[in-house]
N, C-alpha and C positions, 0 to 999 in steps of 0.2 A: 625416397622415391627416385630421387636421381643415380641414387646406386643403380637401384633397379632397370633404369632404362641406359643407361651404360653399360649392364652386363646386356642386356638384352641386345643392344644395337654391336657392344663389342666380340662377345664369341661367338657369331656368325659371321662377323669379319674376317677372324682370325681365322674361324673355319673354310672359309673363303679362300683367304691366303694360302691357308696350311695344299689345298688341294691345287691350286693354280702353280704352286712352287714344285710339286708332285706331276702334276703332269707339265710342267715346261721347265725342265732339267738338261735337255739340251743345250750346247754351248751357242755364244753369239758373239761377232768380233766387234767391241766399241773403237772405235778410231777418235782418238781424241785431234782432231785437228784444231789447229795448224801446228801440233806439236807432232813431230815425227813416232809419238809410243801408241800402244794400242793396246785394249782387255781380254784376253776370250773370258767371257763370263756366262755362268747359269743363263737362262733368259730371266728366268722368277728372279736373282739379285739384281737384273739390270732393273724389271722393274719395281720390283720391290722397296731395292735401298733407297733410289730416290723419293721413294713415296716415304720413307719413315725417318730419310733425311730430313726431307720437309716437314715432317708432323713434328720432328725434335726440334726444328730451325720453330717452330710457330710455339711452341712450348716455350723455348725458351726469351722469343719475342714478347710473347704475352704475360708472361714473369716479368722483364724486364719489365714493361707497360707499368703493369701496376704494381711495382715501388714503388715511385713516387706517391700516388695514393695512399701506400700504405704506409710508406712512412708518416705523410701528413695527417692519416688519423691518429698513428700513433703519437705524436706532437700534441693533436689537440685534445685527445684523452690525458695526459699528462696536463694540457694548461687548463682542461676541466675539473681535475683531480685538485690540481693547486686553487681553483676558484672556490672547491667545496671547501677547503679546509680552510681557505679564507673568511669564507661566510659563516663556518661553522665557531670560529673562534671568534668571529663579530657578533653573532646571535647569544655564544656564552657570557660575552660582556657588555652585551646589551642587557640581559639576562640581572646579571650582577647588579647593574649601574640602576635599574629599574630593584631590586632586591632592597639598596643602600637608598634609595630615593623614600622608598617605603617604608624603613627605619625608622627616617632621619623627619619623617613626617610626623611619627609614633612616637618622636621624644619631644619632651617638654621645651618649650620655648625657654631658652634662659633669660632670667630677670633683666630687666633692664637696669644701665649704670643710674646711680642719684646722678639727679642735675642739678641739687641743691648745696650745694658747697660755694 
């Protein structure tokens, strides 16, 4: 579903673009002050680039974000992982310990020593 409305919301965008870059192909002078250089550029890359600077600059903040997250689930799947196999090798010799209890209930009492000597 969310493919679905990413395409929908993204190639009208892009169709957007594609024609806004088509009709404003004339040049524009940026002045980068207070540095004495200056751009002629498309008008479409002037506006353009910074808009998809920005959406790569937010991409890659929002990556950043959550790593941390994702490393800490991946931590605490790992110290879940380790808890299963802890419980799991407790339950098998609980298992046992009740198995040998049950034996050891099933064998015959051994005689008692004489106390007549």
């Amino acid at each position: 579903m969310a493919r679905l409305v990413a395409w929908l919301i993204g190639v009208p965008l892009a169709v957007l673009a594609a024609v806004f870059a088509v009709a404003n192909r004339h040049d524009v002078r940026l002045e980068l002050w207070p540095f004495p250089w200056s751009l002629d550029l498309p008008v479409y890359l002037a506006v353009l680039g910074p808009l998809v600077a920005g959406l790569l600059a937010g991409l890659l903040l929002a990556g950043l974000s959550g790593l941390r997250t994702r490393a800490r689930v991946s931590a605490e799947r790992r110290r879940a992982e380790s808890l299963q196999r802890q419980l799991d090798t407790a339950l098998k010799d609980a298992e046992k310990a009740r198995a040998e209890a049950e034996t050891a209930k099933a064998l015959p009492k051994p005689a008692a020593p004489d106390q007549a000597a």
